[in-house]
Each structure stands twice: as C-alpha cells, then as structure tokens.
N, CA, C and O of each residue as an XYZ file, in Angstrom:
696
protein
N       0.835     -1.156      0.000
C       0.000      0.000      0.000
C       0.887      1.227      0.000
O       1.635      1.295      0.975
N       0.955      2.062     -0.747
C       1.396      3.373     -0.944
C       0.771      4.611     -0.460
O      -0.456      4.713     -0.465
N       1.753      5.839      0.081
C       0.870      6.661      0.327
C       1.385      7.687     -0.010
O       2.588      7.933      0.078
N       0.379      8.538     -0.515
C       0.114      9.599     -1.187
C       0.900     10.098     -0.897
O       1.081      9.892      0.303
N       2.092     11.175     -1.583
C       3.290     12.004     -0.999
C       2.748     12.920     -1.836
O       2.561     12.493     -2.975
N       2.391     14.203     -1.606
C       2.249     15.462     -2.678
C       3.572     15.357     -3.403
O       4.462     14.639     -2.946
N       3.747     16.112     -4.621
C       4.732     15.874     -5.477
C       5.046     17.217     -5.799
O       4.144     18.053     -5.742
N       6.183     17.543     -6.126
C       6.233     18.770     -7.257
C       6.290     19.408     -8.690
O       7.178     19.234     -9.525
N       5.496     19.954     -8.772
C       4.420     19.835     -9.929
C       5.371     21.486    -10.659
O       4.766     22.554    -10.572
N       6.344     21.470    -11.103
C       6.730     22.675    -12.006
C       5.927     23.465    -12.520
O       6.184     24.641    -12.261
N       5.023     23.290    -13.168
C       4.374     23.915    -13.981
C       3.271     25.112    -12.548
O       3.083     26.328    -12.593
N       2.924     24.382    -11.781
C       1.875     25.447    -10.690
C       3.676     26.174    -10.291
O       4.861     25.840    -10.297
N       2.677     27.466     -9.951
C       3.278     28.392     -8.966
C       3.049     28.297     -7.403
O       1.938     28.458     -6.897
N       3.990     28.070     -6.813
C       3.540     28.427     -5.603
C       3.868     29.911     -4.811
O       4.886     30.594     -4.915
N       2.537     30.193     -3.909
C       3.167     31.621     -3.235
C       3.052     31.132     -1.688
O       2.051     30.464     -1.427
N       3.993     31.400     -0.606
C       3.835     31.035      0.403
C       2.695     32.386      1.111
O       2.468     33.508      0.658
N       2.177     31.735      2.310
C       1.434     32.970      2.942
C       1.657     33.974      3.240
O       0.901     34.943      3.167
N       3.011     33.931      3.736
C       3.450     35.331      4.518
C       3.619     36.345      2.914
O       3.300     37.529      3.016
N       4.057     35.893      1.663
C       4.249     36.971      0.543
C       3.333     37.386      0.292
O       3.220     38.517     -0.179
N       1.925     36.235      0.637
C       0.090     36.532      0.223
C      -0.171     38.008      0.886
O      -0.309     39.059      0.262
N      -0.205     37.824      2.325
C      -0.029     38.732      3.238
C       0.384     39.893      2.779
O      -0.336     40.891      2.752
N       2.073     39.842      2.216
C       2.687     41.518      2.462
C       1.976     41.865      1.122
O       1.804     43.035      0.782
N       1.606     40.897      0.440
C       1.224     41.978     -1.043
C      -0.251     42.658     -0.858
O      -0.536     43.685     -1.473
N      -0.910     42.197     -0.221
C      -2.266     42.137      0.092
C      -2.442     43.768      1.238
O      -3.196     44.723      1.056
N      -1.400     43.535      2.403
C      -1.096     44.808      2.908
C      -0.943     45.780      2.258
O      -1.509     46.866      2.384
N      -0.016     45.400      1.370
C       0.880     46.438      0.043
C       0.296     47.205     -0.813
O       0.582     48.207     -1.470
N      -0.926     46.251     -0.606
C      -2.042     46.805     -1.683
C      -2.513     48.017     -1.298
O      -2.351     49.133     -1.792
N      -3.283     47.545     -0.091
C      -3.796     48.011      0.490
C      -3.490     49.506      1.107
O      -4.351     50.373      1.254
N      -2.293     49.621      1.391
C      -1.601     50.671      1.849
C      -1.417     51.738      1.130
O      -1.502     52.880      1.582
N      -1.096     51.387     -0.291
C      -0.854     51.855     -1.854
C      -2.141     52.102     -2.240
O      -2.240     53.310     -2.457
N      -3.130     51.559     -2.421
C      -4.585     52.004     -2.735
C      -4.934     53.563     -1.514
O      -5.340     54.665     -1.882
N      -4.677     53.223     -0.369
C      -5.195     54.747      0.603
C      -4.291     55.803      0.194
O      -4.802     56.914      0.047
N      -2.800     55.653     -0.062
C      -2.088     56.351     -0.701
C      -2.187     57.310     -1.747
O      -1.576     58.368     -1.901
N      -2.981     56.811     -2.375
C      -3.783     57.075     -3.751
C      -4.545     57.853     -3.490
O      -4.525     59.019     -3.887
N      -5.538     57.244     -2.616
C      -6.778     58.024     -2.302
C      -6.614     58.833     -1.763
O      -7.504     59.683     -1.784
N      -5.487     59.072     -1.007
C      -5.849     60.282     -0.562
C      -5.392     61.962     -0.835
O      -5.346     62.988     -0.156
N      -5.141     61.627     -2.018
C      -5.219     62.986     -3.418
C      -6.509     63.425     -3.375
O      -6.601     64.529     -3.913
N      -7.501     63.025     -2.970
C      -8.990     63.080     -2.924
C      -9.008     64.202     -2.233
O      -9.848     65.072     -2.463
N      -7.993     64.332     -1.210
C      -7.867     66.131     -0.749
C      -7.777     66.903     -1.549
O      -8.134     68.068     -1.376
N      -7.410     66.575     -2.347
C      -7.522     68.196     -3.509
C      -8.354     68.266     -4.684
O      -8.408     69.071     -5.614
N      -9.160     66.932     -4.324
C     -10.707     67.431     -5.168
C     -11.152     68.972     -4.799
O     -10.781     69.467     -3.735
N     -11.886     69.635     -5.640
C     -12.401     70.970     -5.777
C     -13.762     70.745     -4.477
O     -14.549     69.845     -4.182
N     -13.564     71.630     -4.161
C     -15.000     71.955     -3.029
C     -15.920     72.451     -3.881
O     -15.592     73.451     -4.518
N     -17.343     71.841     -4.098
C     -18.492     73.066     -4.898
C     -19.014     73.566     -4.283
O     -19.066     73.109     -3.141
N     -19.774     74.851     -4.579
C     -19.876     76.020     -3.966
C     -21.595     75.211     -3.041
O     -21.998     75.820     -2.050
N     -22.196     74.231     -3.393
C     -23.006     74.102     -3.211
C     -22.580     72.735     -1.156
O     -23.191     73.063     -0.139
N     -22.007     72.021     -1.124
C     -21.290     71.771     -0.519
C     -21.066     72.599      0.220
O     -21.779     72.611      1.223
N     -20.093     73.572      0.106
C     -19.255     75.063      1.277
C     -20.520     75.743      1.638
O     -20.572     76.048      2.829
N     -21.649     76.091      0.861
C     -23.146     76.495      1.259
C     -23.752     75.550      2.347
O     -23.971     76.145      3.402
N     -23.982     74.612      2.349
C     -25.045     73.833      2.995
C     -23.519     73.236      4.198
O     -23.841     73.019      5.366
N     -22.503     73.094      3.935
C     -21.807     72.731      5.229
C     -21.682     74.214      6.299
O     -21.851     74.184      7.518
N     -21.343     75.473      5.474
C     -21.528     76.175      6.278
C     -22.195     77.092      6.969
O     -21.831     77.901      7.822
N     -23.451     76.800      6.375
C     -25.016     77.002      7.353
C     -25.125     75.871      8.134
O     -26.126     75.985      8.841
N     -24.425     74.609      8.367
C     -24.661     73.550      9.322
C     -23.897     74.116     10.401
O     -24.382     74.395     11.498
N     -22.476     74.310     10.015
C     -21.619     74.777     11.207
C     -22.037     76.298     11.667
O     -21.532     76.496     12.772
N     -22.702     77.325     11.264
C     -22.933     78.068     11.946
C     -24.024     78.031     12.520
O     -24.279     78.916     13.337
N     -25.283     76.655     12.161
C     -26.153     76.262     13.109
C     -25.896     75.986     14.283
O     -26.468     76.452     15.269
N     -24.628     74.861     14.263
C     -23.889     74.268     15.501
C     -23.935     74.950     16.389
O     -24.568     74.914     17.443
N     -22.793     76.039     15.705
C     -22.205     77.243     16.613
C     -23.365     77.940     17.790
O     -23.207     78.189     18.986
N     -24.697     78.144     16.792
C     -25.975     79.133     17.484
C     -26.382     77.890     18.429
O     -26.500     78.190     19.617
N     -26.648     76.353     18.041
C     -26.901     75.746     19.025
C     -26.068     75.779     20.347
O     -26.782     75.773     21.349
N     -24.558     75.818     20.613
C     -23.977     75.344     20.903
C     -23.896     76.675     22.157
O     -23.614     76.463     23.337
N     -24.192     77.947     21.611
C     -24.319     79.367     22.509
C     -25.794     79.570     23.315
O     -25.956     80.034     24.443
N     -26.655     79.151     22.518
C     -28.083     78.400     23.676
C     -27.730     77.860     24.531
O     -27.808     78.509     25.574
N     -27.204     76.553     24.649
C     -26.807     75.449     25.440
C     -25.925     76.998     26.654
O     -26.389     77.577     27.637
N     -25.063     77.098     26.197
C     -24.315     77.863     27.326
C     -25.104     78.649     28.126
O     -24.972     78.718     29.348
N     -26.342     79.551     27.145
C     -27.070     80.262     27.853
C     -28.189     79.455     28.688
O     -28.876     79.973     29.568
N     -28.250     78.407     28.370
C     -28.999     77.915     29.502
C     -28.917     76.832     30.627
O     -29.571     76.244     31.488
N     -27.773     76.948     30.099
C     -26.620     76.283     31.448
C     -26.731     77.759     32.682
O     -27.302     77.739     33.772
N     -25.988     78.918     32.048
C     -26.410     80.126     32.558
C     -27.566     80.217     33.185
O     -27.409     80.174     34.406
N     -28.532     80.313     32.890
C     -29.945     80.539     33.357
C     -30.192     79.329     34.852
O     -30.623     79.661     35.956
N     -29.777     77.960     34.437
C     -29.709     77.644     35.548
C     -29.144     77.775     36.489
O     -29.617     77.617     37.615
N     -27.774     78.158     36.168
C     -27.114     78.194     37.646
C     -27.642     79.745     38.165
O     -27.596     79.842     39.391
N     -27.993     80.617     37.665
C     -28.751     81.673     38.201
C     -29.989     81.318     39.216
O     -30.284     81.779     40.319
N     -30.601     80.297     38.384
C     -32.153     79.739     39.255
C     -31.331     79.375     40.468
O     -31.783     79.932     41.468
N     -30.136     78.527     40.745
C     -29.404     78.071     41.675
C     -28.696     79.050     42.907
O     -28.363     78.896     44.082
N     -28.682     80.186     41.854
C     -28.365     81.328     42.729
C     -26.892     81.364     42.661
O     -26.509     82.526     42.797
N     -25.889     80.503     42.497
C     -24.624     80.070     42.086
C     -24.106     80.617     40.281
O     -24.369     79.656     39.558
N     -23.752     81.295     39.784
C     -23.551     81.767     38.828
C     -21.903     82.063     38.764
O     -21.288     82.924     39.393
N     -21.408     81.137     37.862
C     -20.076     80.439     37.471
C     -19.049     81.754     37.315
O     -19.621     82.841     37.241
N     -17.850     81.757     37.267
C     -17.412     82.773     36.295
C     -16.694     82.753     35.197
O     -15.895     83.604     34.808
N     -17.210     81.064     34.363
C     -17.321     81.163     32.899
C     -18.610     81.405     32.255
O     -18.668     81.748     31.074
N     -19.679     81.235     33.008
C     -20.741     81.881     32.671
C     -21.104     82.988     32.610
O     -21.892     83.444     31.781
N     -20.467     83.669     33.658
C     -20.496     85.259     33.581
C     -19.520     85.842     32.518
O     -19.631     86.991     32.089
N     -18.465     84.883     32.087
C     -18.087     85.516     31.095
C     -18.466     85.627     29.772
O     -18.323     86.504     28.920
N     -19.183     84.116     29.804
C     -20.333     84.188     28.170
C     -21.364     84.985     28.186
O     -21.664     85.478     27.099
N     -22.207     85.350     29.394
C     -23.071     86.711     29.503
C     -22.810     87.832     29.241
O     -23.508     88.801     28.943
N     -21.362     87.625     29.403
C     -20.488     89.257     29.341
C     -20.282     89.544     28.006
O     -20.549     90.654     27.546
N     -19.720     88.420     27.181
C     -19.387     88.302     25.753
C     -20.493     88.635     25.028
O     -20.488     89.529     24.182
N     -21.695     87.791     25.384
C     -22.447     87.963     24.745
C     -23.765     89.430     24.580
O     -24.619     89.695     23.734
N     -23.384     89.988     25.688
C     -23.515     91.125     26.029
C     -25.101     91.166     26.058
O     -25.893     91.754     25.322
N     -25.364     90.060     27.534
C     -26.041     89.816     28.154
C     -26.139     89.906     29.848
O     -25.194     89.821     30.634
N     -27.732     90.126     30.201
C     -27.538     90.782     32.016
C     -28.049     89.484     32.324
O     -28.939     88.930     31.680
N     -27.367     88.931     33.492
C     -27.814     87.668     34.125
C     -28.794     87.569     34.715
O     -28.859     87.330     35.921
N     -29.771     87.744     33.929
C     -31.716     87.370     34.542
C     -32.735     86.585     33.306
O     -32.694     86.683     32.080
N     -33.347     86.043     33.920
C     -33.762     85.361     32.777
C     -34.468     85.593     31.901
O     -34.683     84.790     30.993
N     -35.099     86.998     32.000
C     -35.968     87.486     30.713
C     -34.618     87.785     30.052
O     -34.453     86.965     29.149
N     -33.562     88.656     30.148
C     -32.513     88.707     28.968
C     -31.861     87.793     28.473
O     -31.356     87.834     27.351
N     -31.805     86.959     29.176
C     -31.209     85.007     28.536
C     -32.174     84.738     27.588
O     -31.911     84.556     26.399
N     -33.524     84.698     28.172
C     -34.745     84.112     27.744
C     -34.575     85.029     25.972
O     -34.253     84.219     25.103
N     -34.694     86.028     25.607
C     -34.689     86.687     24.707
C     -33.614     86.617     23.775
O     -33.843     86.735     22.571
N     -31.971     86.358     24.402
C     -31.010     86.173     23.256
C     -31.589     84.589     22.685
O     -31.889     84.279     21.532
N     -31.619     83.750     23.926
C     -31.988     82.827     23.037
C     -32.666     82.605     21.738
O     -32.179     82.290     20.653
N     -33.651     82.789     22.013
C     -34.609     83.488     21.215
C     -34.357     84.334     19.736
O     -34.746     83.993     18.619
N     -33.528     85.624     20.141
C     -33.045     86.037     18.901
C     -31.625     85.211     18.374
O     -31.060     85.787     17.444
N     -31.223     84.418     18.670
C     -30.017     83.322     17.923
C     -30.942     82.135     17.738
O     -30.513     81.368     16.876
N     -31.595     81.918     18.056
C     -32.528     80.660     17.344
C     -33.481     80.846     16.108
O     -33.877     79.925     15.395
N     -33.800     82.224     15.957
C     -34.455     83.039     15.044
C     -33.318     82.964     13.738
O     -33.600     82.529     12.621
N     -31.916     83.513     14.168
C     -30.775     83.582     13.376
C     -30.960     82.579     12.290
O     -31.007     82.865     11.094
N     -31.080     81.187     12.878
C     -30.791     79.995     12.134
C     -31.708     79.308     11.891
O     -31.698     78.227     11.303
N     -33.120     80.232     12.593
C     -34.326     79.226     11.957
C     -34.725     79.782     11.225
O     -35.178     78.990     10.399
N     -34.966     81.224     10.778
C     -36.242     81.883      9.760
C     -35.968     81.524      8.849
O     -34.876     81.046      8.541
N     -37.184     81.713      7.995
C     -36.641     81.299      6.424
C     -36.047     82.213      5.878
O     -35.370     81.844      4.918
N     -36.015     83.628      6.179
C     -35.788     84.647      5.386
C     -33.910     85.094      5.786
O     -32.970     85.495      5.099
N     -34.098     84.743      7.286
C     -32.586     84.784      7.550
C     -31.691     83.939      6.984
O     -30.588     84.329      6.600
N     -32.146     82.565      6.877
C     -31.322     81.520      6.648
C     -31.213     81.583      5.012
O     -30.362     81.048      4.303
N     -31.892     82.077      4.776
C     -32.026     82.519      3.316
C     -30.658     83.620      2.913
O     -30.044     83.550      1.848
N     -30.450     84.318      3.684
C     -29.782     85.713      3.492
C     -28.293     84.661      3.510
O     -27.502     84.552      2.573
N     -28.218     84.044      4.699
C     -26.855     83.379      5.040
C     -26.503     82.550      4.253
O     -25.334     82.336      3.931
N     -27.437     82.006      3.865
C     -27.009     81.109      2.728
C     -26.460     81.472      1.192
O     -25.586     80.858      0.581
N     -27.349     82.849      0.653
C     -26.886     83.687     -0.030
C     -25.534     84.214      0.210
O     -24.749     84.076     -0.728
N     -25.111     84.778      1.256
C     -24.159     85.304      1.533
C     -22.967     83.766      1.215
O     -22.082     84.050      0.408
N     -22.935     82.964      1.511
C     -22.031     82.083      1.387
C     -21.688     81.732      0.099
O     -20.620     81.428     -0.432
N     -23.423     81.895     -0.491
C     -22.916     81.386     -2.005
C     -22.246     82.506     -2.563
O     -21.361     82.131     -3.331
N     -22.346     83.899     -2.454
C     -21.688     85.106     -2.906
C     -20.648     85.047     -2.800
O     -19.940     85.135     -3.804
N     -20.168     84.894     -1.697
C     -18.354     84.859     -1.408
C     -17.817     84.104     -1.506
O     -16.711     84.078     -0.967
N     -18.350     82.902     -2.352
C     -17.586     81.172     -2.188
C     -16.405     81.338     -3.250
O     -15.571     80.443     -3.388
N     -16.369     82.488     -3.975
C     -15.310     82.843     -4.678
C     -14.052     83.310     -3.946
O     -12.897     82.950     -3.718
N     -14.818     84.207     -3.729
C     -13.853     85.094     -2.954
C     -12.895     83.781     -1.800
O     -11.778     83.274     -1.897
N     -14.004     83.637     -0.794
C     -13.400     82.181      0.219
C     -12.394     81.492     -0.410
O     -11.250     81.368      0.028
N     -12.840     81.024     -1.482
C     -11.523     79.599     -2.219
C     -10.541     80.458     -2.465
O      -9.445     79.971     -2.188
N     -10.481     81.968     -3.036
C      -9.249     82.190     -3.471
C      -8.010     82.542     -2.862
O      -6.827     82.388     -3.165
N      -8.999     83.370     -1.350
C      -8.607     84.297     -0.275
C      -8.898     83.241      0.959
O     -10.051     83.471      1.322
N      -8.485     82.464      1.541
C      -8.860     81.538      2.265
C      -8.871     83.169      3.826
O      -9.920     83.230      4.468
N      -7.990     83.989      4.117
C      -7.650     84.625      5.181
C      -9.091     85.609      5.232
O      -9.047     86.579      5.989
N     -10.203     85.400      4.538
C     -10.905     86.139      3.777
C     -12.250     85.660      4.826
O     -12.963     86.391      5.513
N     -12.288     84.282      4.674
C     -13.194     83.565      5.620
C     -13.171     84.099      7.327
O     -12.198     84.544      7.935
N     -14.580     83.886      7.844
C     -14.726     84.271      9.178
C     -14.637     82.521      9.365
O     -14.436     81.708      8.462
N     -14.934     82.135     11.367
C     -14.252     81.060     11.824
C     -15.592     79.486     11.033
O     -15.357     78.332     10.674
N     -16.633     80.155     11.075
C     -17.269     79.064     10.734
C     -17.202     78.542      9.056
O     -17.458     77.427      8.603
N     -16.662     80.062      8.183
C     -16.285     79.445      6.652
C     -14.799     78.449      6.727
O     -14.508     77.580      5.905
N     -14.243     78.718      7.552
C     -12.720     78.331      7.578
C     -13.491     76.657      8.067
O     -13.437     75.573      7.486
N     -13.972     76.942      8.977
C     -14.269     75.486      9.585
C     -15.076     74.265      8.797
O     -15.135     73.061      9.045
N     -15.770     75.200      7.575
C     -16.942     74.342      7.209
C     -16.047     73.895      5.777
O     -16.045     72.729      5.383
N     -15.345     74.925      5.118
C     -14.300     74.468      3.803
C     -13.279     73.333      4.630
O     -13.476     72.179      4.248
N     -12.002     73.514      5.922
C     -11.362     72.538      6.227
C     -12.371     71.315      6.417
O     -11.968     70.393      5.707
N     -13.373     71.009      7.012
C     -14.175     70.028      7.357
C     -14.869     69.049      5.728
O     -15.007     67.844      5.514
N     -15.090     70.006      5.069
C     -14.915     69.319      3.400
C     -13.867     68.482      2.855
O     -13.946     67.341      2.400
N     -12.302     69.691      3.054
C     -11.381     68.818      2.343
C     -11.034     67.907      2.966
O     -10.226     67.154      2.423
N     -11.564     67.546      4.568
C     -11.046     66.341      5.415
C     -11.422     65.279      5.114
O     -10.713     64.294      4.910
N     -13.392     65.395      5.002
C     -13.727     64.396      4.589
C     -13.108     63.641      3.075
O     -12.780     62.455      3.070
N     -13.015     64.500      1.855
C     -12.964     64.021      0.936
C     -11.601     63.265      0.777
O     -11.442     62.435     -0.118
N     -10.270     63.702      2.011
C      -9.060     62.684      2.317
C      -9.736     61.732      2.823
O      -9.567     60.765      2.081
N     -10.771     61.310      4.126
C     -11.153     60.343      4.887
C     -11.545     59.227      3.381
O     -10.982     58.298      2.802
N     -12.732     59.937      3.251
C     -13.307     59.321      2.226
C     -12.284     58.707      0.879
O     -12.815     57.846      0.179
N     -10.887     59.126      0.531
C     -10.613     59.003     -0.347
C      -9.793     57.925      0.366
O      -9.898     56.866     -0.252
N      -9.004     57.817      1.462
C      -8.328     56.856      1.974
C      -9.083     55.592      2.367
O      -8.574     54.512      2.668
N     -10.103     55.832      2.328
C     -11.080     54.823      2.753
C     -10.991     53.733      1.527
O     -10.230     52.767      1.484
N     -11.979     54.137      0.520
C     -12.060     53.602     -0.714
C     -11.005     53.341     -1.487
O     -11.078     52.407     -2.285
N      -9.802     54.143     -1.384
C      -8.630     54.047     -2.470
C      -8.338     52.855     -1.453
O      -8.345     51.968     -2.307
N      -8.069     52.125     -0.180
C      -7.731     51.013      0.645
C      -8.461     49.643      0.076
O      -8.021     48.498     -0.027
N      -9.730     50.199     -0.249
C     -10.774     49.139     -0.074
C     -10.385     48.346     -1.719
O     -10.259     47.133     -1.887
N     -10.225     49.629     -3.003
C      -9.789     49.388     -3.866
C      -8.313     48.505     -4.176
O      -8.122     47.538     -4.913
N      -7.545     49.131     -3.451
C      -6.220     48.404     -3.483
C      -6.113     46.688     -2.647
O      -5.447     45.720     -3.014
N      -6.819     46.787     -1.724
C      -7.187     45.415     -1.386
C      -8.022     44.645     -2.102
O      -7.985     43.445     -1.829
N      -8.976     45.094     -3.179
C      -9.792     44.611     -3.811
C      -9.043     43.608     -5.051
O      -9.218     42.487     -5.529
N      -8.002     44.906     -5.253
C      -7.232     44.504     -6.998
C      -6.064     43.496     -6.170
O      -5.615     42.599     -6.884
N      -5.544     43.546     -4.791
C      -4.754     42.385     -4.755
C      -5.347     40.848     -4.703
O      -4.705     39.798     -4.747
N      -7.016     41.072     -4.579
C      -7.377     39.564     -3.743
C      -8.079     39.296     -5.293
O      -8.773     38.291     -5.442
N      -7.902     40.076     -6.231
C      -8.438     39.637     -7.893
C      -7.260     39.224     -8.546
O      -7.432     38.759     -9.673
N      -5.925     39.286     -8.053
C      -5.048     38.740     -9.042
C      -4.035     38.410     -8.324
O      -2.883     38.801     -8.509
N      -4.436     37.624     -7.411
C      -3.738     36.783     -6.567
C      -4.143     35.639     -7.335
O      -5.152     35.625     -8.040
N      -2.947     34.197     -7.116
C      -3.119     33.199     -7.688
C      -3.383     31.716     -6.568
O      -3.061     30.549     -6.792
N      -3.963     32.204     -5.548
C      -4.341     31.336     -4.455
C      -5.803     30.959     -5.073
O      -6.552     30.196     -4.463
C-alpha cells in the first residue's frame, strides 16, 4: 500500500502565505495612498453652502446650550465665572428674561426662512472670494471648507484602501 506524498508539480506556482499577506497589505496601503489625493478634489460652492449654514447652526446651538446652562445656575443662585463671562461676551444681564430673549433672537438667526435665506446667499456670494482668499473667511467658513477637504481625504483613503485590497485579492493566484 502506498501513500500519497504530494509531489512537485513545475508547472503550478507556488506563493507562500506570509508573501500573500505583504502583497495584500501592500495593496492596500498603496490604494489609501492614492486616495488620498482626494484632498484636492475641488470643493463646490453648493457643498461650502449647505456645510456652512450647518456649522454656523452648531455654533448658534452650541451658545443656547451655554445660555442655559447660565440661566440655571442663576435659578441656583450660584452663577459660574465662565458663565459670567459668556453673559459678558455675549452682552447679556444675568436674569432670565434677557437670557430668555437672546436665546430666542439666535434661534431666530438659524431658523427663519428669510434669515437663513440671506446666510445662505451670503455664502454662495463669497464662495469665490473664500476659495481664493482663504484669510478672507470668518471662523465658521474656515471650519466648514477645512471640514470638506477632510472628509474628501477620509473618504478618499477609505475607498482608495478598499480598492487596493480589492485589486490584490483579484489577481492573486491562491
């Protein structure tokens, strides 16, 4: 009775695992590489519009919240003195009908139609100006253009990875 000994067969290729591996990494590494030129895709003006009416929504949400962090610790009778300094900034008196009212007029900011209308206009107007003159932008255009070209690196390293791992596991000979 004989037993089966695998043989070597010239004609197949063999690849051991660990080379499967580094090429497959290799790929992979080299595909995000790629992708991530995707940073210097062009921003459209329509994009820098609608991201930066989001971030200056944030922003108005984000100055409520303070003011009514404020308002409570007033009800508490305890009133902070970083709160007194966002009252101060905001050039507000620590009682709650004047809290009660900025709120109010910064929630107006970012809800009317007619305001949000104006801001949005305004963004699309200067989206020239912005790309050419970046020093040109106030903090929420700066924030809402960097927050674009980040994603479109994230996004480009993502997929250019997924790609480069894709094309090693299609012409691999396992």
């Amino acid at each position: 009775m004989s037993v089966n000994t695998p043989q070597f067969d010239p004609n197949m290729i063999y690849i051991s695992p660990a080379a499967s591996k580094k090429r497959k990494i290799g790929s992979t590494i080299f595909g995000g590489l790629l992708g991530m030129t995707a940073y210097y895709l062009p921003v459209t003006k329509d994009e820098f519009v609608n991201k930066a009416f989001k971030v200056t929504k944030n922003e108005a949400n984000s100055q409520i919240a303070s003011l009514v962090q404020a308002a409570k610790e007033i009800e508490k009778n305890s009133l902070s003195s970083e709160s007194k300094m966002t009252l101060q900034e905001m050039g507000v008196t620590p009682n709650f009908q004047a809290i009660t009212q900025k709120c109010i007029d910064i929630d107006k900011k970012v809800s009317d139609p007619n305001s949000v209308k104006n801001f949005k206009q305004f963004f699309h107007d200067n989206f020239k100006n912005f790309k050419q003159n970046q020093h040109l932008m106030d903090n929420n255009c700066a924030e809402a253009y960097k927050s674009l070209k980040w994603n479109k690196f994230k996004w480009g390293v993502g997929i250019g990875a997924a790609i480069g791992l894709a094309f090693s596991l299609m012409t691999s000979k396992e």
